[in-house]
C-alpha positions as a Markdown table, in Angstrom:
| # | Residue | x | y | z |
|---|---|---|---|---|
| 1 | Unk | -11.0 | 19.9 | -20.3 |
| 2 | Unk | -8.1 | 18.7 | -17.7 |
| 3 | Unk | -8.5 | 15.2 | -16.4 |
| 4 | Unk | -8.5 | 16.6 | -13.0 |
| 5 | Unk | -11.5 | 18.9 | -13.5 |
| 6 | Unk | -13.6 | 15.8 | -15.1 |
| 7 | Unk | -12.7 | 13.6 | -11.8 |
| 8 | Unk | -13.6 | 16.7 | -9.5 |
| 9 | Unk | -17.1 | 16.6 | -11.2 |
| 10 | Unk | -16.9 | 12.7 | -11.6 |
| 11 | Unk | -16.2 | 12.6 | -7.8 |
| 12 | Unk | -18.9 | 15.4 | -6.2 |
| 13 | Unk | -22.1 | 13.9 | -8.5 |
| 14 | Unk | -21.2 | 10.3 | -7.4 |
| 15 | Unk | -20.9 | 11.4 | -3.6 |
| 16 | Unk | -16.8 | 10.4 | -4.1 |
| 17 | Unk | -14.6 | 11.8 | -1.5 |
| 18 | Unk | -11.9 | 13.9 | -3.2 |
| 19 | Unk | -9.0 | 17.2 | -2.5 |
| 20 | Unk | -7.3 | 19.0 | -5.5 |
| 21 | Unk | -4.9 | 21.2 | -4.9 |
| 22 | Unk | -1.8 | 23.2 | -6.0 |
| 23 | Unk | 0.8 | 24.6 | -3.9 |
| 24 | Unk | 1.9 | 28.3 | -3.9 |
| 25 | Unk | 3.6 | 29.8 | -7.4 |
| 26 | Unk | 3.2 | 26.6 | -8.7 |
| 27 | Unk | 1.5 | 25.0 | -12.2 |
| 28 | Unk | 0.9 | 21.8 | -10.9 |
| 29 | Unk | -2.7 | 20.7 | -9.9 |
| 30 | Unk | -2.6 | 17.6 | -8.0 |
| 31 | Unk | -5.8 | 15.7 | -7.1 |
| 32 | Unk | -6.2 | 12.6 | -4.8 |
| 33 | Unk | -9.5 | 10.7 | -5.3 |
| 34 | Unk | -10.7 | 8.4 | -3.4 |
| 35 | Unk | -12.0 | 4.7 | -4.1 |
| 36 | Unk | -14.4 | 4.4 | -1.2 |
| 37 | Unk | -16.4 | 6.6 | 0.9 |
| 38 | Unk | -14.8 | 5.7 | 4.4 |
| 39 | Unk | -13.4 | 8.2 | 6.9 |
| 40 | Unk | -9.8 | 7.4 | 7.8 |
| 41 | Unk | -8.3 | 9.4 | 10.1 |
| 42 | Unk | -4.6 | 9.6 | 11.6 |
| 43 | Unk | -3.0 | 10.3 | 15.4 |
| 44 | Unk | 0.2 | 10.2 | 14.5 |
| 45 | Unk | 0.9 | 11.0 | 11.0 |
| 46 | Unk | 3.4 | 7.9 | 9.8 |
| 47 | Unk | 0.9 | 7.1 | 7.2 |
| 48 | Unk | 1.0 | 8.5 | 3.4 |
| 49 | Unk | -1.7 | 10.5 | 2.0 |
| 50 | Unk | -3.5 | 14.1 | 2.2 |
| 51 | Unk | -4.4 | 14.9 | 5.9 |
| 52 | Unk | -7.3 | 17.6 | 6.8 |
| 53 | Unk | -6.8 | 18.4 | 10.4 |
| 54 | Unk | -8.8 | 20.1 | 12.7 |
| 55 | Unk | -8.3 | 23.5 | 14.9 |
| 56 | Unk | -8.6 | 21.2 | 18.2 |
| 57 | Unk | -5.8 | 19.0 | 18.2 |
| 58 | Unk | -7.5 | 16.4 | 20.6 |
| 59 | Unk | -10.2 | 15.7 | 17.6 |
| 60 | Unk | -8.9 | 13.4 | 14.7 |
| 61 | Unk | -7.2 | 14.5 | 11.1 |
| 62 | Unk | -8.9 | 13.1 | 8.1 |
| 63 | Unk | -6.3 | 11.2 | 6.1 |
| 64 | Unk | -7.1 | 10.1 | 2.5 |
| 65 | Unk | -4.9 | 7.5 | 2.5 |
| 66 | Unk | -2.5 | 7.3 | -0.5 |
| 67 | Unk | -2.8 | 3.4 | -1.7 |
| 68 | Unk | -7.0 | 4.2 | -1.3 |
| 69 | Unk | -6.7 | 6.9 | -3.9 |
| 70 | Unk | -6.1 | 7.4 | -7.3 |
| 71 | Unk | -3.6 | 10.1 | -7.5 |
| 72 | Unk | -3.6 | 12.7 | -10.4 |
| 73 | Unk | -0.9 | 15.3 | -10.8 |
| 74 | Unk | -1.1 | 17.3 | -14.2 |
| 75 | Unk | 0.2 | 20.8 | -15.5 |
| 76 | Unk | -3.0 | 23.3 | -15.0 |
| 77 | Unk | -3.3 | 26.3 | -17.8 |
| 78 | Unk | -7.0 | 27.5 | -17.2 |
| 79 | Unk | -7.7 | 29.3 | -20.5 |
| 80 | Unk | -11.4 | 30.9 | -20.0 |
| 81 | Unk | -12.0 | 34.2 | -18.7 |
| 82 | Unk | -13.7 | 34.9 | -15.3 |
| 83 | Unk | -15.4 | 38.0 | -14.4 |
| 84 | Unk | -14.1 | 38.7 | -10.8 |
| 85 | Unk | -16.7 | 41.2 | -9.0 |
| 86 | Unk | -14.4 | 43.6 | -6.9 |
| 87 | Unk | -16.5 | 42.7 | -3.6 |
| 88 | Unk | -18.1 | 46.1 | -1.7 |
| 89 | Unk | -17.9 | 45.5 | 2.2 |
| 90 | Unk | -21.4 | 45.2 | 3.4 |
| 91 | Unk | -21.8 | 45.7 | 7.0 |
| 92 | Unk | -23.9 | 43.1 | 8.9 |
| 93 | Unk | -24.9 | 45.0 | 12.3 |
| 94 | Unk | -25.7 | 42.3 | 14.4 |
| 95 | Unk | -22.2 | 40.3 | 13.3 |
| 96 | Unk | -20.7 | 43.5 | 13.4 |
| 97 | Unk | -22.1 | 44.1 | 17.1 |
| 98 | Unk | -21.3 | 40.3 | 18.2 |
| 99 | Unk | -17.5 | 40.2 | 16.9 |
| 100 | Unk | -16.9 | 43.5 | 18.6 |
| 101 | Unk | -18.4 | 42.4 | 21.8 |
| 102 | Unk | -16.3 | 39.4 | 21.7 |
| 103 | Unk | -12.9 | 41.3 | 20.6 |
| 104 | Unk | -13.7 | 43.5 | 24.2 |
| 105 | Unk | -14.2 | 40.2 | 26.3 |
| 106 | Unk | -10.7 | 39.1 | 24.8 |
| 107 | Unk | -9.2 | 42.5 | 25.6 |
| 108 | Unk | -10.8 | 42.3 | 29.0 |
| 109 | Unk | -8.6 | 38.7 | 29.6 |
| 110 | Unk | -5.5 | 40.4 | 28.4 |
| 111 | Unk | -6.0 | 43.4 | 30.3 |
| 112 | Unk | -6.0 | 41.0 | 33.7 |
| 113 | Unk | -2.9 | 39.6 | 32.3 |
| 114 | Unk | -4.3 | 35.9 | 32.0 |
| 115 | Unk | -3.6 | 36.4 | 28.2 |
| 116 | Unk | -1.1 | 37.9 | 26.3 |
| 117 | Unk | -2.8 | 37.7 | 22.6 |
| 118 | Unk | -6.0 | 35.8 | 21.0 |
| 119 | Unk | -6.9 | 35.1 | 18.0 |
| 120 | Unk | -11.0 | 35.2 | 17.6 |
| 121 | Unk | -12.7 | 34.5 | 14.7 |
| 122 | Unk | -16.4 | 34.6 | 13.4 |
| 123 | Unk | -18.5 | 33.3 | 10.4 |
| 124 | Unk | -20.4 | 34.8 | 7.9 |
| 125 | Unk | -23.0 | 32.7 | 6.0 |
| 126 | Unk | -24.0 | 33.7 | 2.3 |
| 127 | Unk | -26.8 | 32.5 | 1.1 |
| 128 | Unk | -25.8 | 31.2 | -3.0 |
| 129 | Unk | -28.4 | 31.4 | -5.8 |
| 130 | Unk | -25.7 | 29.3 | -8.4 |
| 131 | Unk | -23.3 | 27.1 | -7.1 |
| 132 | Unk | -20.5 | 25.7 | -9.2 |
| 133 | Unk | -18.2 | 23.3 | -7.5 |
| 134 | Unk | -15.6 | 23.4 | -10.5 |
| 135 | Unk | -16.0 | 27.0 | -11.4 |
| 136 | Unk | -15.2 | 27.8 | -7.7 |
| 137 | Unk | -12.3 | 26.2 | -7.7 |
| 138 | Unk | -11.1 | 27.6 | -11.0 |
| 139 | Unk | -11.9 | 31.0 | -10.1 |
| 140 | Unk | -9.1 | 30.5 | -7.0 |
| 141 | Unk | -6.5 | 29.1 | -8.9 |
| 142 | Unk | -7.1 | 31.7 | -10.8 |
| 143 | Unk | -7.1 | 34.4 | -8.6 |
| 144 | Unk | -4.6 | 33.3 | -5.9 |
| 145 | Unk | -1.8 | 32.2 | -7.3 |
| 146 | Unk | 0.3 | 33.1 | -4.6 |
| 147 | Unk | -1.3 | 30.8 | -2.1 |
| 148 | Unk | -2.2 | 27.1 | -1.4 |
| 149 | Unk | -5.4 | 27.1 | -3.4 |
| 150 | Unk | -7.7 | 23.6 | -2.6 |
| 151 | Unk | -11.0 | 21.8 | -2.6 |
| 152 | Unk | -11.9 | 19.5 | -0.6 |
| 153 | Unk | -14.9 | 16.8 | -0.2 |
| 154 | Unk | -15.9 | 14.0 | 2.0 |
| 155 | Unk | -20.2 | 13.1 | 1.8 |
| 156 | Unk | -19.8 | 12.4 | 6.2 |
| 157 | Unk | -18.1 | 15.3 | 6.3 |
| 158 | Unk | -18.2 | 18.6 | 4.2 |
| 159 | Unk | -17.0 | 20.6 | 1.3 |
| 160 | Unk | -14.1 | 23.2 | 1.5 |
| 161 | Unk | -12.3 | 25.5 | -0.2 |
| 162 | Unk | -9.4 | 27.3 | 0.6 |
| 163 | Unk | -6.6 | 30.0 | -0.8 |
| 164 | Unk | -4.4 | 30.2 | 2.8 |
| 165 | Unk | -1.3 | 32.0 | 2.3 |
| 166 | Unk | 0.4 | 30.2 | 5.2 |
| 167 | Unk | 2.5 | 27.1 | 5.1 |
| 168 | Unk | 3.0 | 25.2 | 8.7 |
| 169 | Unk | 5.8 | 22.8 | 7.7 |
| 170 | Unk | 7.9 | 21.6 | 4.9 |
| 171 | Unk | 9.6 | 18.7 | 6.1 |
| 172 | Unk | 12.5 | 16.5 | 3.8 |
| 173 | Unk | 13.9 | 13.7 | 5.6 |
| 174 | Unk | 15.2 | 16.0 | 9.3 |
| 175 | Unk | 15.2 | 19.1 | 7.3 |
| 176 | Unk | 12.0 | 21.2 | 7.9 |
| 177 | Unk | 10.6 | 24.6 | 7.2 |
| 178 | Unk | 8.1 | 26.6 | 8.6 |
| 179 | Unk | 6.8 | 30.3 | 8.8 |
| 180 | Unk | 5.7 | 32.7 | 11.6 |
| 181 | Unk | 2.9 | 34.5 | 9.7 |
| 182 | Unk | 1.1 | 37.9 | 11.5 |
| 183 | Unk | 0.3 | 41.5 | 11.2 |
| 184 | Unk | -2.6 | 42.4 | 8.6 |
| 185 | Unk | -3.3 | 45.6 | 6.7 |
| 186 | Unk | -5.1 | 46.0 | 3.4 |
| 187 | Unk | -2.7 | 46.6 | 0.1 |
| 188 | Unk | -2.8 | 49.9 | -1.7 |
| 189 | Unk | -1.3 | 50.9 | -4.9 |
| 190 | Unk | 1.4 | 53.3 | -4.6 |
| 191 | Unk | 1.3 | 53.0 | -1.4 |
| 192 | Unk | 4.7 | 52.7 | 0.9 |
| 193 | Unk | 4.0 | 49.6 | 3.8 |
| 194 | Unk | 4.3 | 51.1 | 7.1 |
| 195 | Unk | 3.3 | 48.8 | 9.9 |
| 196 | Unk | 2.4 | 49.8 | 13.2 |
| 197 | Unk | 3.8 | 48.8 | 16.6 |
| 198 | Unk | 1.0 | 46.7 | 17.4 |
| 199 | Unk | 2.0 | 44.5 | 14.4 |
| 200 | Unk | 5.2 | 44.5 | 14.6 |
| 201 | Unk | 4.6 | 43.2 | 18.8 |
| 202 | Unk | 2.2 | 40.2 | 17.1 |
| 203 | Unk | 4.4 | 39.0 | 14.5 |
| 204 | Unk | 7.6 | 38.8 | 17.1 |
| 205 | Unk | 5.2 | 37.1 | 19.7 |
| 206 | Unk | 4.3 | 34.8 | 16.9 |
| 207 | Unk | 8.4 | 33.9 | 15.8 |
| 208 | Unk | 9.4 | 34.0 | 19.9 |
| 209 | Unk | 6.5 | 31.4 | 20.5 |
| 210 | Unk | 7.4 | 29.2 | 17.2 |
| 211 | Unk | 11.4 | 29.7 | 18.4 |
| 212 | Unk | 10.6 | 28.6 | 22.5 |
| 213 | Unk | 8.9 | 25.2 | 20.6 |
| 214 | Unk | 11.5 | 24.1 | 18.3 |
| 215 | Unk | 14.7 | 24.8 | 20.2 |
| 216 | Unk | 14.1 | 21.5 | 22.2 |
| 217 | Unk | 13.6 | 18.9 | 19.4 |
| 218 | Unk | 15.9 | 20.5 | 16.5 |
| 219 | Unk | 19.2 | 22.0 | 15.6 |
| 220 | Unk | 21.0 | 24.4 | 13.2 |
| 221 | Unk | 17.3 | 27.1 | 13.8 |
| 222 | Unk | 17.9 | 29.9 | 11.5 |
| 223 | Unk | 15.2 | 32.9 | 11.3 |
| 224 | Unk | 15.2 | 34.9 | 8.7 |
| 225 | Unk | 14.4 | 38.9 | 8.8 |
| 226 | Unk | 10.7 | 39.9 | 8.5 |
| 227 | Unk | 9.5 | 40.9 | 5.4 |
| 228 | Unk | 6.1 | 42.0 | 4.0 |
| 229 | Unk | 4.2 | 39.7 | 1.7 |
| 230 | Unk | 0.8 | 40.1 | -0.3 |
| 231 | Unk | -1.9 | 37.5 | 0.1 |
| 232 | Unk | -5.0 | 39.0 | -2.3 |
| 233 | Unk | -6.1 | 42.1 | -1.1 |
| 234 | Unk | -4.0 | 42.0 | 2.1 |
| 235 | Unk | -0.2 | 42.3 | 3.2 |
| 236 | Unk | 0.8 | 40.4 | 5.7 |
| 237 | Unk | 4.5 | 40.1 | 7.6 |
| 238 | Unk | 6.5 | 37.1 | 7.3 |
| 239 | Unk | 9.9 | 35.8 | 8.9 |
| 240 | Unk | 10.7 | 32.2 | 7.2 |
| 241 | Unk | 12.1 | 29.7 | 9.5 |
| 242 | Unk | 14.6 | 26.5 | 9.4 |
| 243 | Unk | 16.2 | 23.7 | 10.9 |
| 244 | Unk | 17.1 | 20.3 | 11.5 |
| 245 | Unk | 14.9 | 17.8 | 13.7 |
| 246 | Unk | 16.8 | 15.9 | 16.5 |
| 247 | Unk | 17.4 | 12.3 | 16.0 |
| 248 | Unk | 15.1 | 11.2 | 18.5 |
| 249 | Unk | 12.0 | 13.3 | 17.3 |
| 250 | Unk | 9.4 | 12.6 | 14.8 |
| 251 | Unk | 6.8 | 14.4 | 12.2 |
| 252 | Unk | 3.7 | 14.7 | 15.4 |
| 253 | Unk | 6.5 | 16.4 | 17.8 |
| 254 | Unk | 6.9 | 18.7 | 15.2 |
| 255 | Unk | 3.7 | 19.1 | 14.2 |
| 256 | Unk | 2.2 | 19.3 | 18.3 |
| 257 | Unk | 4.9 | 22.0 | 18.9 |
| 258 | Unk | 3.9 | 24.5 | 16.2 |
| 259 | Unk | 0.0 | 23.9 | 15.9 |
| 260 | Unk | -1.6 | 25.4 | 16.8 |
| 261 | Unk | 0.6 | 28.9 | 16.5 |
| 262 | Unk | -0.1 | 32.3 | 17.8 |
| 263 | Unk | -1.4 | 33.0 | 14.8 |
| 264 | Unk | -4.2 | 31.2 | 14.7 |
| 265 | Unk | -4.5 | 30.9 | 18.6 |
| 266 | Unk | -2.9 | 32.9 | 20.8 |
| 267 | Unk | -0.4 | 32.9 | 24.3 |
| 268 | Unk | -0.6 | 31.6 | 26.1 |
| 269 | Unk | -1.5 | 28.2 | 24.0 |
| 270 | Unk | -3.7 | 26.8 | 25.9 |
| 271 | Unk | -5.0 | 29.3 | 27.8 |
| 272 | Unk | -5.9 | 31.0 | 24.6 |
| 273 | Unk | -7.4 | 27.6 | 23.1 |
| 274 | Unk | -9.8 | 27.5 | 26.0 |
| 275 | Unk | -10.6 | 30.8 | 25.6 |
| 276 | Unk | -11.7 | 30.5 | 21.9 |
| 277 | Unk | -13.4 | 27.3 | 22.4 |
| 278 | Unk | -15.5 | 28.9 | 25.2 |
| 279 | Unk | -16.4 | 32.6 | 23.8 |
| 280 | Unk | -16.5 | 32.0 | 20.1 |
| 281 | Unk | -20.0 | 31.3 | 18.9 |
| 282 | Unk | -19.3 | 28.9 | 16.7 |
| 283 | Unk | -17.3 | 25.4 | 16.1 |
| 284 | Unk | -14.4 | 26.0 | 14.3 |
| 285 | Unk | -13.7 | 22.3 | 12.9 |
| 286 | Unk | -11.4 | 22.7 | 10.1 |
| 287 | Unk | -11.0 | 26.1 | 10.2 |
| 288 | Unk | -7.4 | 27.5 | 11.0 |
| 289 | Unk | -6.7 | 23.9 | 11.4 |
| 290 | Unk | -3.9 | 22.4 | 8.5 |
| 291 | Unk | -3.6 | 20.4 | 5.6 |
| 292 | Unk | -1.8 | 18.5 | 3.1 |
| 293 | Unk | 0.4 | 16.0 | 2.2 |
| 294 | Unk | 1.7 | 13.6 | 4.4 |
| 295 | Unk | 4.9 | 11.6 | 3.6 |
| 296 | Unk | 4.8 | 11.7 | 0.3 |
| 297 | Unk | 7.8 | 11.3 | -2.5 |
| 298 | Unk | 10.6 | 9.9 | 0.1 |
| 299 | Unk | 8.5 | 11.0 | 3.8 |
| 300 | Unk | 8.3 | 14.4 | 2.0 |
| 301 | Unk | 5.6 | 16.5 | 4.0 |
| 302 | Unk | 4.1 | 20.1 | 2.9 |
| 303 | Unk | 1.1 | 21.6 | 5.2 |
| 304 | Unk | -0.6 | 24.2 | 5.3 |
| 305 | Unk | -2.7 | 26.5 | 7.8 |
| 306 | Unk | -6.5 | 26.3 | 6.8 |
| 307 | Unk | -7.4 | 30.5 | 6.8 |
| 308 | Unk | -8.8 | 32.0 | 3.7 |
| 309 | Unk | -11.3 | 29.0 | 3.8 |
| 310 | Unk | -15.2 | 28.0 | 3.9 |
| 311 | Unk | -17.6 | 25.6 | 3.8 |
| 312 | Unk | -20.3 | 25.0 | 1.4 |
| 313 | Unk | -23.4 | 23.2 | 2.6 |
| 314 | Unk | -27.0 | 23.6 | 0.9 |
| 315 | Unk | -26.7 | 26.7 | -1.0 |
| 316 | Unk | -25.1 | 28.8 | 1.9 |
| 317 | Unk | -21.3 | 29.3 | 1.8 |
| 318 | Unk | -19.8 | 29.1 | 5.9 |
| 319 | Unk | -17.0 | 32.1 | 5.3 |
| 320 | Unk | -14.4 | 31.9 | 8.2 |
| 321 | Unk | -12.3 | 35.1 | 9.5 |
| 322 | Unk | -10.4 | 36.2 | 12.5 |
| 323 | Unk | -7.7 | 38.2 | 13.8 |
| 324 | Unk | -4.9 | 38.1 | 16.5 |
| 325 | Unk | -6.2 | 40.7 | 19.4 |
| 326 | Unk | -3.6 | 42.2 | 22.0 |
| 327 | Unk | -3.2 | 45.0 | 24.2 |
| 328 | Unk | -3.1 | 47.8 | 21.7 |
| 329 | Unk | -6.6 | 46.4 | 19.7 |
| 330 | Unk | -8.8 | 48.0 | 18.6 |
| 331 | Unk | -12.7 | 46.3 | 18.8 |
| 332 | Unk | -13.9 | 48.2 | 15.5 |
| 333 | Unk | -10.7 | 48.2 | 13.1 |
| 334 | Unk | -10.9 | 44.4 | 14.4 |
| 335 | Unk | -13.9 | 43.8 | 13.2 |
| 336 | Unk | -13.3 | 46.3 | 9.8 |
| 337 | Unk | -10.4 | 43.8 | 9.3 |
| 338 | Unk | -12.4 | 40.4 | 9.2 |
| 339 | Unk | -15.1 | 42.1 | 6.7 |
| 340 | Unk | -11.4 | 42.8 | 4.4 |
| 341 | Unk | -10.6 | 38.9 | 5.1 |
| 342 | Unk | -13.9 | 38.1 | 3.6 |
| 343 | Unk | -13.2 | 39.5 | 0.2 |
| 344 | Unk | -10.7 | 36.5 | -0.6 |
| 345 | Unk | -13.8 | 34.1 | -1.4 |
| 346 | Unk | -16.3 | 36.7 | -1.2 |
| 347 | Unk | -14.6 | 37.3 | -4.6 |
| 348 | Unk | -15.1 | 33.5 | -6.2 |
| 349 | Unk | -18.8 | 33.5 | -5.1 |
C-alpha cells in the first residue's frame, strides 16, 4: 500500500487533520498532514501551505501551514479494481419542487433587471450504510482523472471530497493563469456538441466579467478561443486565460478580483452574492469556494474552484450542485441538470 493511503488512514482514526490531492492529468498524489489539530487560517495568502477557502470571501481560508505538516508527494498507480455503479437519476419531489421554486425567484430578479445571471445551488443528503474514507478517495482518482481530485479533513471542521474540473489561478512568480469555466450539457457517445445560445451568452458573461477584473492589475491578457471539455458525465465550455500581474499587485488582488466568478456567483457580483446568501436554503461554506496550494516551490500557487464536492458527516454524504440561471432558463431543465451534477460522487458512494 502507498505511504500516502497509510497516513490518510493514520490521520482520520487519530482525529489528524490532513488533504491529499492530485492535480489534473497528473500521477502525482501529494498529501500534507498535519502535526497538530489547530485551525490556521489566512487573510492575505503570503503564507506557504494548502488553503481551503470559503464561498464568502469575508469568512476565513483554512491554511495548513507548510512548516506544520509533513509533506508527502509520491507517484500513485492504484492497481485494484472498482465496480463503478452507473448512477440512475432518482427524483426527490420535494428538492425537485424547492430548487425549481428558487430557479423562478432568480428569474423573477433578472426579469426586473436587478440581475443579470445567478448561480443557485442546492444539496442533497444520502444517507451511507458503508463508508470508506480511503476507498472514496481511490474510487475518484480513479474515476476523474481529468480533474482536481482531493480529500480533505480537519476534526473542528469537516471532511470533503472533491473532483472540480475548474482551476481559479496558476500563478509563477507575475505570470498567472486562469479559466472562465460555463455552459453544461450531459456527454453522449457519437454525439456532435452543439451548444445553445443560452450557453454560449453564460460562458461570454463569465470571460467579459473575468476580462473587466484583470485588466486593472495585469498586462500582456491573452484569451484563448472557447472550446468544449469533458468533466465525467458532462461537457462543459472553456476559454483559458493569461497574463502578467502589475508590479504593484499581489496574490489576494488577484485572487479578490476573480473569486468569486460568474460561474459560481453571478452579475452582478455582489448583487448576486446577496442574493444566494439570502434565498438559498442552505450554508454553502466550502462549497464553490477554492483550494490548494499556496506559494509553494518558489511562491508557485495552483487553486482550484470547490464544485463536484461534498461533505461527509455521520453516515450522510452533503452532495452540493448548482447552476448559472439567466434570462433564457429554464426552472425544470435547471433542476434536471443538478440531478446530472450529482452523478460525479453519486458514483464513488
Amino acid at each position: 500500500m502507498n505511504i500516502i493511503f497509510n497516513k490518510i488512514e493514520e490521520n482520520y482514526k487519530s482525529n489528524m487533520p490532513f488533504v491529499a490531492y492530485r492535480k489534473p492529468n497528473s500521477k502525482q498524489v501529494s498529501g500534507f498532514f498535519m502535526k497538530d489539530d489547530l485551525l490556521y487560517s489566512t487573510y492575505q495568502f503570503t503564507e506557504s501551505g494548502f488553503v481551503f477557502a470559503p464561498f464568502n470571501p469575508e469568512e476565513k481560508a483554512i491554511l495548513f501551514p507548510f512548516d506544520k505538516s509533513e509533506i508527502i508527494i509520491e507517484n500513485n498507480i492504484i492497481d485494484e479494481p472498482f465496480y463503478l455503479d452507473e448512477i440512475i437519476a432518482t427524483e426527490n419531489t420535494s428538492e425537485n419542487e424547492a430548487h425549481i421554486h428558487l430557479v423562478e425567484k432568480a428569474l423573477a430578479e433578472i426579469n426586473k433587471n436587478k440581475l443579470v445571471k445567478v448561480v443557485v445551488s442546492r444539496k442533497e443528503a444520502i444517507q451511507l450504510l458503508n463508508f470508506d474514507v480511503l476507498l472514496t478517495f481511490k474510487k475518484l482518482l480513479k474515476t476523474y482523472k481529468n480533474a482536481f481530485v482531493y480529500v480533505w479533513f480537519h476534526p473542528k471542521v469537516g471532511l470533503w471530497f472533491g473532483a472540480t474540473p475548474e482551476t481559479l489561478l496558476n500563478i509563477s512568480d507575475d505570470t498567472f493563469k486562469t479559466m472562465s469555466l460555463a455552459g453544461t450539457q450531459v456527454f453522449k457517445k457519437a454525439e456532435t456538441v452543439v451548444w445553445k445560445q443560452k450557453e454560449l451568452e453564460e460562458q461570454q458573461l463569465v470571460t467579459d466579467f473575468i476580462e473587466h477584473q484583470l485588466k486593472p492589475i495585469s498586462t500582456s491578457l491573452k484569451i484563448d478561443k472557447t472550446e468544449t471539455v469533458k468533466a465525467g458525465n458532462l461537457l462543459h465550455l472553456k476559454s483559458r486565460v493569461e497574463g502578467v500581474l502589475n508590479k504593484g499587485a499581489n496574490l489576494k488582488e488577484l485572487i479578490r478580483a476573480l473569486h468569486p466568478t460568474p460561474a459560481v456567483c453571478g452579475l452582478p457580483r455582489e448583487k448576486s452574492k446577496d442574493f444566494i446568501n439570502q434565498n438559498e436554503n442552505y450554508k454553502r461554506t466550502f462549497y464553490t469556494g477554492f483550494l490548494g496550494e499556496l506559494n509553494l516551490e518558489s511562491k508557485k500557487s495552483s487553486l482550484f474552484v470547490n464544485l463536484r464536492c461534498m461533505s461527509v458527516k455521520d453516515k450522510t454524504a452533503a452532495i452540493y450542485v448548482g447552476g448559472g440561471i439567466t434570462k433564457d432558463s429554464n426552472a425544470k431543465k435547471e433542476y434536471e441538470e443538478t440531478v446530472s451534477k450529482t452523478k460525479t460522487m453519486k458514483k464513488v458512494l
